[in-house]
N, C-alpha and C positions, 0 to 999 in steps of 0.2 A: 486710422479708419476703423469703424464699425466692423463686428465679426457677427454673426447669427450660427451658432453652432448649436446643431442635435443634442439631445442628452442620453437617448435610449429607442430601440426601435422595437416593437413589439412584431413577435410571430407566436402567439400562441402565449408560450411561458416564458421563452427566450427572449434573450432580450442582446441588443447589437446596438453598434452607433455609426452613425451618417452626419454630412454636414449638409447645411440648407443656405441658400443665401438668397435673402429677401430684397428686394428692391424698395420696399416701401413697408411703413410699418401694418402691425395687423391687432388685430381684437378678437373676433370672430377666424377660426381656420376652417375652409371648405374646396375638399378637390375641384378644380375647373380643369375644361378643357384648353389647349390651347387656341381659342376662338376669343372674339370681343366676348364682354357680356354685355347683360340685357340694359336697357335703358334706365331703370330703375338703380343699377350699379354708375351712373353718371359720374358721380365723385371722382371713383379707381379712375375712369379715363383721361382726367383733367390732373392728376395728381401729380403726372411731369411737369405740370406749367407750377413753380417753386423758385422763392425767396433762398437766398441766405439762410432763412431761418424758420423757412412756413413752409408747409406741404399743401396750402392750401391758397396760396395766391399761382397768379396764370403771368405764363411769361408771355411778351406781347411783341418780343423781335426776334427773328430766325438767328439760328447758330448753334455751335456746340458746345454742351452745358457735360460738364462732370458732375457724377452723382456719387455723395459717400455718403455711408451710413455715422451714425454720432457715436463714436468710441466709447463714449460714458456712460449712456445711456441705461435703465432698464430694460429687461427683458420677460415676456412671460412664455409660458409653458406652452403648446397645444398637442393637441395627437391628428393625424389625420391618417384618409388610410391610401394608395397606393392604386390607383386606377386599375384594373383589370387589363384594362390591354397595354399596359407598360410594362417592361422588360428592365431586367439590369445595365446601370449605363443610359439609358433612354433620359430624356429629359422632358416633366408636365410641369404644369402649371398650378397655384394655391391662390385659391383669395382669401385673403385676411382682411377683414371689414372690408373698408374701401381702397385697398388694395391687392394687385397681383403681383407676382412674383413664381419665377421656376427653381425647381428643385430638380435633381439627378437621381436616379431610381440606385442606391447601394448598389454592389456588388453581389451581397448576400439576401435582398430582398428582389420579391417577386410583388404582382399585381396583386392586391385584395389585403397585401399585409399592413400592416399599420406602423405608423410613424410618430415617436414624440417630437418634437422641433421646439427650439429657442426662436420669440423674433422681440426684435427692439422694440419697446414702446412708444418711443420720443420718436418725434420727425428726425428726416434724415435730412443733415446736413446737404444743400445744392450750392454749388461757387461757379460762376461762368469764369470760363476762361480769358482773363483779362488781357493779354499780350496781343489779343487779333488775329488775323492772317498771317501765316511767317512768307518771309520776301525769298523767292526767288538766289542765288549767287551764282553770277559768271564762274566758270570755273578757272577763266586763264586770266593770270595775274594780269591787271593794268586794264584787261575790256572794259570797255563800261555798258556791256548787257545788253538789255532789250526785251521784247517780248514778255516781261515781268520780271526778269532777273536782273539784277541790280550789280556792281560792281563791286569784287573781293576786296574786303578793308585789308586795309598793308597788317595788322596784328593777324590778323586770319590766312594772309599771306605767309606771311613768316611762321604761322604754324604749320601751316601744309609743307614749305620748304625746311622746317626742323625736322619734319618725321620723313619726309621720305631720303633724307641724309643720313636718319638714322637704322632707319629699312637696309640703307644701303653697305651700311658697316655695323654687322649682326656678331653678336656675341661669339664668343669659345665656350666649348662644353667639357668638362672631364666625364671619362665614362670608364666603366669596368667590363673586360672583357667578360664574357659568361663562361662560366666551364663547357668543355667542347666544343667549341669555336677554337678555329684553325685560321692559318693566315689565309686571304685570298675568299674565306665563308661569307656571310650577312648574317647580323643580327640585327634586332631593334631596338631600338632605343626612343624615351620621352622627353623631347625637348618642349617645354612650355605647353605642355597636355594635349602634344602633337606624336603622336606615332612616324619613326622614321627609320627606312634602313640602310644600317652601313658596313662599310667590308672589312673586314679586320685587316692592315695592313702586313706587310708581310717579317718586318721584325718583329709583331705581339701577338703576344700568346696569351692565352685564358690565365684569367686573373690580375694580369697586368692593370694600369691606369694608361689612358690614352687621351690626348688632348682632341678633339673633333676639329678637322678643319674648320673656318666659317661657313655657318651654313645660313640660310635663309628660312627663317619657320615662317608657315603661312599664316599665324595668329598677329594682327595687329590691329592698335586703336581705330587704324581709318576701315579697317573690313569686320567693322562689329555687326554687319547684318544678320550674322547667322547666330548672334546671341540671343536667346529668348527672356521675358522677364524672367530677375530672382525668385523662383519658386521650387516649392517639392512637385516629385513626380507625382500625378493622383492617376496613372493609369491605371486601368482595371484586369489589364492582363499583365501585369508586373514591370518588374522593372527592366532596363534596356537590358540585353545580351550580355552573354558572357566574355570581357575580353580575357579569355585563355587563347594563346596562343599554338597555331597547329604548323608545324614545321615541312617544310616540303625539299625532296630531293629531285633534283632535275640536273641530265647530262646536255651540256651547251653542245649546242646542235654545230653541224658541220658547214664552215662557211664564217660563222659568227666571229668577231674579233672584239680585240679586247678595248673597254671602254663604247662597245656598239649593242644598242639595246636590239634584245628579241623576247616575242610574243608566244603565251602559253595558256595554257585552261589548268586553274586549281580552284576544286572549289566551286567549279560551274561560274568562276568568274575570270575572263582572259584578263592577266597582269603584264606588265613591263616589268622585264626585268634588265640590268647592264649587268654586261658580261665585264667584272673584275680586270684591271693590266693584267693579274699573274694566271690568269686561266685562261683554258685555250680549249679547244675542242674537242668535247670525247671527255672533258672532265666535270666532276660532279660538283655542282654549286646546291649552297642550302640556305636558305632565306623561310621566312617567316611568317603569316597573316592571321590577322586575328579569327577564332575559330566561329565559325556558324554554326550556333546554338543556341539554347539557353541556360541560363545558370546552373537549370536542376537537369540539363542533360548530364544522363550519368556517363556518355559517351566523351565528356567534357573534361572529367578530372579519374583520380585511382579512388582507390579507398580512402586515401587520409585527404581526398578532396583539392588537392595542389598540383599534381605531376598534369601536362596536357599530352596529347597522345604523340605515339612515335611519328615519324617522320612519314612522309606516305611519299611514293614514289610518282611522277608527273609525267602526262604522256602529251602529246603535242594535236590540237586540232586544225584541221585546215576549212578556210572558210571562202568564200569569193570574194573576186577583192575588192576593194571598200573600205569606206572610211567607220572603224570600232572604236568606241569607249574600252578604256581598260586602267587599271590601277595601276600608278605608279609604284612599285616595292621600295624605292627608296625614301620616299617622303609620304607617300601612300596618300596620293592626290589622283583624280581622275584626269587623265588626257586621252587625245585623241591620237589614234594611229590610221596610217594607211596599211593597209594588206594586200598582197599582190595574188595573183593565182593559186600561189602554192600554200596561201597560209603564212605567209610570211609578212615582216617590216618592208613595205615597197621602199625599195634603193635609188626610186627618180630623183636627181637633181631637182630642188627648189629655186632653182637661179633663174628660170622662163616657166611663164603661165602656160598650165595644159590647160584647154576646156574640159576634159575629161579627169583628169586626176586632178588637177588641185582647188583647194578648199580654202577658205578663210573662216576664224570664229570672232566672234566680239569681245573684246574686252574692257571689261568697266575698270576704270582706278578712280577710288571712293577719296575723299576729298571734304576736309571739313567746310562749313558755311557761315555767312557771316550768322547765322539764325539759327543755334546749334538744334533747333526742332528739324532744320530741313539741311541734308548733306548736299553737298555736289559733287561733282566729278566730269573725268571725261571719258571718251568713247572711242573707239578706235577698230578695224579689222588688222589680224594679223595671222599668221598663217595656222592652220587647225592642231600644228603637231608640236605649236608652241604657248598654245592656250591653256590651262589646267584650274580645277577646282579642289575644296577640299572636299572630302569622303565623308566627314561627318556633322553634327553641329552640336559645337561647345556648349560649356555651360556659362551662365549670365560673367559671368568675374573674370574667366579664360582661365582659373585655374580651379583644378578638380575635376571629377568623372563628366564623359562627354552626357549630351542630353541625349542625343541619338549618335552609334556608333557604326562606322564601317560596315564590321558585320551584318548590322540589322537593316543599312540599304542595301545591301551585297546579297541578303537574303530576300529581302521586297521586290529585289527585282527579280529574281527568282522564281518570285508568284507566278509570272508569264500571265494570268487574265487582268486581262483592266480592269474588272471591277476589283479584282484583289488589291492589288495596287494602290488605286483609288481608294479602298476602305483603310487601307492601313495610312495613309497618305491621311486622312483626314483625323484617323484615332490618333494619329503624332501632334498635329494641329491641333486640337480638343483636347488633349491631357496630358501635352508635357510642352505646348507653346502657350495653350490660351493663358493670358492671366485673370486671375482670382476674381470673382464677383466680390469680394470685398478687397479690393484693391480699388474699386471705384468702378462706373460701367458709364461711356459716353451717350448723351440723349443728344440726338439732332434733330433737331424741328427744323423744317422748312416750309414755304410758300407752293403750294401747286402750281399758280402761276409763275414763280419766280425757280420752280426748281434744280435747275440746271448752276444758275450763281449763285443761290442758296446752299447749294450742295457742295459747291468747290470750295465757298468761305469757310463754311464748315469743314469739311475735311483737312483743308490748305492749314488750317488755326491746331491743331492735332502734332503731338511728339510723334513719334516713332514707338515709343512703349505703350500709346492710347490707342494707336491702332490691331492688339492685338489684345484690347478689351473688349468687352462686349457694347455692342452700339445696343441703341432703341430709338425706334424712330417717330417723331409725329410729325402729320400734316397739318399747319395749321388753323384754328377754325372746322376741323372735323373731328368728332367721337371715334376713337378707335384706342384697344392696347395693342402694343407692337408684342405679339405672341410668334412670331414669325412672317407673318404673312405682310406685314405694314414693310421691312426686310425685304423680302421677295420682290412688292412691289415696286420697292425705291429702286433697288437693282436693276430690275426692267426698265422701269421709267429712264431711268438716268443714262443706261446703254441705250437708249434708242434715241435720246435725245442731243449725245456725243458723238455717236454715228450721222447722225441727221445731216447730209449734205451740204442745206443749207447753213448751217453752223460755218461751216469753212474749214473745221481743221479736220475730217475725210474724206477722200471720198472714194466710191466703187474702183475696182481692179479694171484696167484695161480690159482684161481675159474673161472677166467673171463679175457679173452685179453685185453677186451678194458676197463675195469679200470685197473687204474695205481696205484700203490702204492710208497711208500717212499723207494729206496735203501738202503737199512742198510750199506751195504758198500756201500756209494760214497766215503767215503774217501780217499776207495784206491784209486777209479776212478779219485778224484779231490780232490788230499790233500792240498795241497795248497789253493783252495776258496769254496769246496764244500759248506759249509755252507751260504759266501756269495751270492753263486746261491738261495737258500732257502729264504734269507729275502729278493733277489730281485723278485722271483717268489709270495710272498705273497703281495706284494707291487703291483706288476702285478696283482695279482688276483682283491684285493682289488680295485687298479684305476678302472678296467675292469667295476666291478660291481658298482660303482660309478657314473660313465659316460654312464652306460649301453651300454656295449661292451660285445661281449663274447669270450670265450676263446676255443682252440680246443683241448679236452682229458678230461677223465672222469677220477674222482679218485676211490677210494674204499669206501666203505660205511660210516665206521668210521671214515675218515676223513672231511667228510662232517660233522660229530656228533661233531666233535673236533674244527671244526670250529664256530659253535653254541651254544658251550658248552651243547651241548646233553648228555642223560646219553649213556655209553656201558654199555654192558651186555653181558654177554658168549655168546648170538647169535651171537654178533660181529665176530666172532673168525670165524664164518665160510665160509664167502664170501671172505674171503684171503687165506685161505685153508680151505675146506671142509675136505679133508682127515683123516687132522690133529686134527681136530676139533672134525672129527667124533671117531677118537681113543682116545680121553682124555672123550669125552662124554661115551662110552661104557667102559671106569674105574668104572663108576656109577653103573654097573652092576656086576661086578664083586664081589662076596660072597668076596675072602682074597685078595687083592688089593696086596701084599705082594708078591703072586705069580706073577705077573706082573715084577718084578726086576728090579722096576725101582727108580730113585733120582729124587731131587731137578736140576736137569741139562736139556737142552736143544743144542741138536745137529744142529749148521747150516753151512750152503754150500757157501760158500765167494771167487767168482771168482775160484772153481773145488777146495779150499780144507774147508776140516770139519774141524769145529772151535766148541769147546764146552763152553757153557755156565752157569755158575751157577745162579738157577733162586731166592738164598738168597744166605748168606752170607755161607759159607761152602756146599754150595749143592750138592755137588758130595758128601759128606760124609753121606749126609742126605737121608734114604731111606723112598718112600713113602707107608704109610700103611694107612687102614683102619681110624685111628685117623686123621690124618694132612692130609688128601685126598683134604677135601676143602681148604686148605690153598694150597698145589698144585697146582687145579684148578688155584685160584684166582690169583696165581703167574704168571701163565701162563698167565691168561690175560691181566696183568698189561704187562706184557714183550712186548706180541706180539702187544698190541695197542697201546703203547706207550715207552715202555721206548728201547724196541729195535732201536727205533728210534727219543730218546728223543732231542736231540742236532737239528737233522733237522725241525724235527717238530715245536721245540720251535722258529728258526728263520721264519719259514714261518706264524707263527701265529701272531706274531709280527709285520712281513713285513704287513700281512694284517690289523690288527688293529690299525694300522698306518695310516690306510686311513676312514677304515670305523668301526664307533658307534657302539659297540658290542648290545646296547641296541635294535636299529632299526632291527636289526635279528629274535629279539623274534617273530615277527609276521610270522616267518615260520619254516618247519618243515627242516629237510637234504634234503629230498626230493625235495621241493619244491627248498630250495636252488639249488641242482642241474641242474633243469631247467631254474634257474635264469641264472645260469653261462654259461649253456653252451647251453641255449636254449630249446625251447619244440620243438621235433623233429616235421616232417610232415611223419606222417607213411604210408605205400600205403600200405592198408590192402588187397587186393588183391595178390598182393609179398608177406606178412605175410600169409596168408593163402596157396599159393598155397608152399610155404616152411614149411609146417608145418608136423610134422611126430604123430602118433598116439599111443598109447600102450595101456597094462592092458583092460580092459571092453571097448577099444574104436579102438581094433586093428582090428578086424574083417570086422566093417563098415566105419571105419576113420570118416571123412567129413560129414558124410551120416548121421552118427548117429544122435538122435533127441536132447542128450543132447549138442554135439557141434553145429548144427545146433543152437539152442538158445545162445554159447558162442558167433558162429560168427556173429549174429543180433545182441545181447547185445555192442559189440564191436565197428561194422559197426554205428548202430543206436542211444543208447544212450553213448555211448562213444563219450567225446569229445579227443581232441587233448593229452589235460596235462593228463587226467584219463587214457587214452590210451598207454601215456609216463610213466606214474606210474605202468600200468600194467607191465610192459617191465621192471620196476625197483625190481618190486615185483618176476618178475621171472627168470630174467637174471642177476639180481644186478648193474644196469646202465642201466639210460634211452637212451642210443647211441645204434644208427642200422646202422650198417654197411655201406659204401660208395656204394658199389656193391649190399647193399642189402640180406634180411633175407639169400639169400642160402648162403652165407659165414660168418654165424654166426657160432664164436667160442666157445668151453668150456673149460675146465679148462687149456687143454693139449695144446691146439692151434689147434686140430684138428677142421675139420665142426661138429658142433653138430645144427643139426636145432633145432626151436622151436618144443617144444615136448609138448601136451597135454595127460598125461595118465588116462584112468578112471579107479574109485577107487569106491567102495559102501561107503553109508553113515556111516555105521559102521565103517569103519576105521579113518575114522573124518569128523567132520558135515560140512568143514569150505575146501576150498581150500587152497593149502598147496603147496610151492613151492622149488627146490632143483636148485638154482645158479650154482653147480658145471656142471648140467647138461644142464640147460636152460629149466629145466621139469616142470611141471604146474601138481600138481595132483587135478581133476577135479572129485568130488566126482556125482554121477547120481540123478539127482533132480527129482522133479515131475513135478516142471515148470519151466518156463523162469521167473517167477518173483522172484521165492527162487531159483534161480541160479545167476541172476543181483543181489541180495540183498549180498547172502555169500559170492559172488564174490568183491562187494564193499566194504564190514566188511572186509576182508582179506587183500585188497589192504591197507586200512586206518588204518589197526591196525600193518600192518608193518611198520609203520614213527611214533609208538606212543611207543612201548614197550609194549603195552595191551595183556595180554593171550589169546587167543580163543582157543576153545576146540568141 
């Protein structure tokens, strides 16, 4: 492939180098903006439609076309200079004769300074992609598919059963004990460029050799998602963090036994740690994490630049309980804990479903395909404190320095603002995922009329490494450069056209219009490719949030959590139907459950006819009593959040993790995700309030009243934008407000339900409390505006945690 590199960048007398990568060749260099140009430039806009071997023939059928530059080619000189309102890092635009092309503003260069450039003089090599559409793969051996997926060939088989035989009988390691390590300590150790901790057994001592039991590293062929292409790092604020290692001492709490994990704060980030066979209570355990810094923190190393700091002593925080993320010390994988009141590992028995405590998370096992462009796998719920990810993402090979490490998500989430978060989240994406503009850049042209199956051919036809190049899009039969904006608009278009009802595979929330949910029947709707609409919709999602694009349509709660590998919990169940939710919730009530007359079945409505479901294995025979109540429950939730819609789901998870690092997620909540995707609205709280209806102890004075009067300061004054978007998530179930605005905001039915505030005494609960089906906010009467912002904030923040308040 074609390279277009800098030769010198002029400031004056100084002279510096930059690289440039041109899309098409040039003659003439002149800064543009990133806008079409004028009619006159006609050429540059047609210059995507290309031959083999001409920059100057028009391609005449939709699909996606790889563009490279010609290796061999000549190249000539130019200087241009440096737009005035671009910044270092930023990215504008160049026309070179009858073409455009973007460039990256250096490091070291500012607006107005000048630049020499290389660009090719030959036409660039264009190749369509001749393999077509990749098909679909069942993922259980012997299906034969559906919906677009095609049946696993037995060679394909028999690979996915070689490796996870071999997953299953994992190598021995020799290690060396460190100096000062004692039996019964943790240190770490590098199995296969995985950070892992282990306890010195109680015969070896520092220095010895020690065989490692088998252990299971999380790097393998079938979970190469989180590998990025082979490339250098080109970030502009250096390079990833320092792994020096900071040591911590902690005395095992009272209560704890041995081989029983408990929960800590080091580092502003709570770890697991297992408490050792030979230690016991009252004794000091010393384990290890990598340091949060950076390289050139002198806090990092001594003078000769090696040594990492002493040991720092670790004090224990307590939080409410709820289900936390926290790092695993042994393997240094994130998992889920429950916490109980005190701060602690909750000790509930997992062997019956609580509605209240317990949790399930999703888990994907990746799976090769018959179409090595397109993976498969399967899907599954399983309990939240047995799900885990890794902490960091490897580099392209899986062996050598990570791309992003532990530390530096361990520090991002740290940032505590979403837009921090978000900015650092996209600078990882942008320069140390994206690949190379000479590594080739995909153009898709599509039909306006046809773009919806124009779009999925295209995409569906795409590897896994082409989706984390740069796209450019044209419509075709219309002038335009794709500068960003041709981008933005396919995005819209194409989310609005996938939501689209009529399409069949979403549609609206029971609870809520404007999130969308999964069609359990698409298939009728689109039996033939529904599920491939699925993995090219997550494949969409995914580039979207990659490129920082957003997308138009809000989903349901839970799918946001499924995307995250968040836990569910029975609250889940009720922003997709409230109704329904609230009738299996009030079985809880119920003295002989018996009198109810009801089974293991589930009634649903599939294009005007009832379809009955068995929610086990015989369940229409199975009736429900008082005994198997939570097993009921629990069925029901597995059904309703996932497995009613397990085949689609599983494609579009897929589609998305295809693009983007499950790991780089951790550093946010569903929520936050949501705002990623689809934006933090601009709310005009004026509209919100003059739309706002009153009830309960607030119906008399509405507005007037002194404790809404403090809701709408609190809102107007210390609300910002994202807190404000959360509120609206908190009580509407989707931070989206309507195009026309709060008075045609919907509730469950599609009727108008405005924003509803009703007051409540504090007796009925200390904490505001909010009901999605209705858009209702129950606002309990304070005595100030400062314990009214406070419970108010507890409320909003502890709906994206799972924490109880009361």
């Amino acid at each position: 492939m074609g390279c277009c590199q800098s030769s010198s960048s002029s400031h004056g007398n100084s002279g510096s180098s930059t690289l440039a990568y041109p899309a098409a060749p040039a003659t003439d260099a002149a800064v543009a903006p990133p806008a079409p140009p004028p009619a006159s430039s006609q050429s540059a806009t047609t210059s995507s439609g290309t031959s083999a071997t001409s920059s100057s023939s028009v391609i005449s059928h939709p699909g996606a076309y790889m563009i490279t530059p010609d290796p061999a080619g000549p190249t000539q000189d130019y200087q241009i200079q440096i737009p005035h309102d671009i910044g270092p890092g930023q990215e504008f635009y160049v026309v070179a004769g009858h073409c455009m092309f973007p460039l990256r503003c250096p490091a070291e260069s500012r607006g107005g300074d000048n630049l020499r450039i290389q660009v090719p003089m030959s036409d660039p090599v264009m190749r369509r992609e001749a393999l077509g559409m990749a098909v679909l793969t069942c993922a259980l051996p012997g299906a034969e598919g559906g919906g677009g997926a095609v049946r696993m060939s037995d060679d394909v088989a028999r690979l996915n059963s070689f490796r996870e035989e071999e997953q299953m009988q994992p190598q021995q390691y020799q290690v060396t004990v460190p100096a000062g390590i004692f039996p019964g300590m943790q240190f770490m150790v590098n199995i296969e460029g995985q950070n892992m901790m282990v306890t010195c057994p109680a015969n070896v001592q520092a220095g010895m050799n020690w065989i490692l039991p088998p252990v299971l590293t999380p790097s393998s062929p079938l979970t190469s998602l989180d590998r990025p292409p082979p490339e250098e790092h080109r970030s502009p604020t250096g390079p990833p963090m320092s792994q020096f290692m900071q040591t911590y001492d902690v005395v095992v709490p009272p209560g704890v036994r041995p081989n029983q994990p408990f929960s800590l704060i080091a580092n502003g980030q709570r770890v697991l740690v297992t408490c050792p066979p030979n230690v016991r209570p009252g004794m000091t355990l010393r384990f290890q994490l990598p340091l949060l810094g950076n390289n050139d923190d002198p806090a990092a190393k001594d003078e000769g630049g090696k040594k990492p700091p002493p040991a720092v002593q670790l004090e224990y925080e307590s939080i409410k309980d709820g289900w936390a993320r926290t790092i695993r010390v042994k393997d240094m994988r994130f998992v889920w804990v429950r916490m109980n009141e005190d701060g602690d590992i909750d000790p509930r028995p997992d062997d019956r479903f609580d509605v209240r405590h317990s949790a399930y998370t999703r888990k994907i096992t990746f799976l090769e395909g018959n179409d090595k462009r397109m993976r498969t796998g399967t899907l599954s719920l399983v309990p939240a404190n047995e799900s885990s990810v890794e902490s960091s993402v490897a580099c392209a090979s899986g062996v050598g320095p990570e791309v992003v490490g532990y530390a530096e998500i361990a520090a991002a989430h740290q940032r505590g603002s979403f837009d921090e978060k978000a900015a650092w989240f996209q600078e990882i994406c942008r320069e140390r995922l994206h690949a190379k503009w000479t590594d080739g850049h995909v153009r898709l042209i599509v039909r306006r009329w046809a773009l919806l199956r124009d779009s999925m051919e295209a995409v569906m036809s795409l590897g896994r490494d082409d989706l984390r190049k740069y796209w450019r899009f044209e419509f075709m039969g219309e002038i335009g450069i794709d500068a960003g904006g041709l981008a933005r608009e396919w995005f819209q278009l194409v989310s609005e056209e996938i939501f689209n009802p009529d399409m069949g595979l979403w549609l609206p929330s029971a609870s809520n219009q404007m999130a969308m949910r999964i069609n359990p029947a698409s298939e009728i709707s689109c039996p033939e490719d529904h599920l491939i609409y699925f993995r090219f919709w997550g494949r969409v999602m995914g580039k979207a949030l990659f490129d920082g694009h957003l997308v138009a349509g809000h989903m349901v709660r839970h799918m946001y959590k499924h995307i995250l590998g968040w836990p569910v919990m029975f609250e889940d169940l009720k922003l997709p139907d409230e109704e329904y939710y609230n009738s299996l919730k009030s079985s809880l009530e119920v003295e002989n459950v018996d009198d109810l007359c009801v089974d293991f079945t589930f009634t649903e409505n599939a294009l005007g006819e009832n379809r009955v479901v068995e929610l086990m294995e015989g369940g229409k025979d199975v009736p429900v009593t008082n005994q198997n109540l939570p097993e009921f429950l629990e069925a029901n939730l597995k059904y309703h959040l996932m497995d009613r819609v397990k085949p689609q789901l599983t494609e579009l998870l897929l589609g998305f993790y295809d693009v983007i690092p499950e790991s780089l997620l951790t550093i946010f909540d569903f929520q936050e995700l949501e705002l990623l995707m689809c934006g933090v609205p601009v709310i005009d709280i004026d509209d919100w309030m003059a739309n706002t209806s009153y009830l309960g102890l607030f119906q008399q004075e509405g507005a007037n009243s002194k404790t809404c009067q403090w809701f709408w300061e609190v809102v107007r004054e210390e609300f910002n934008q994202e807190t404000r978007a959360r509120l609206l998530q908190f009580v509407t179930g989707t931070s989206g407000v309507p195009s026309r605005g709060f008075s045609v905001l919907q509730g469950n039915d599609g009727t108008i339900r405005l924003f509803c505030i009703n007051g409540i005494r504090k007796e009925e609960s200390f904490y505001p409390r909010s009901h999605t089906c209705f858009n209702r906010l129950d606002l309990p009467v304070y005595d100030s505006k400062e314990e009214l912002r406070d419970k108010l904030k507890v409320s909003i923040a502890t709906s994206a945690t799972g924490f109880d308040i009361q």
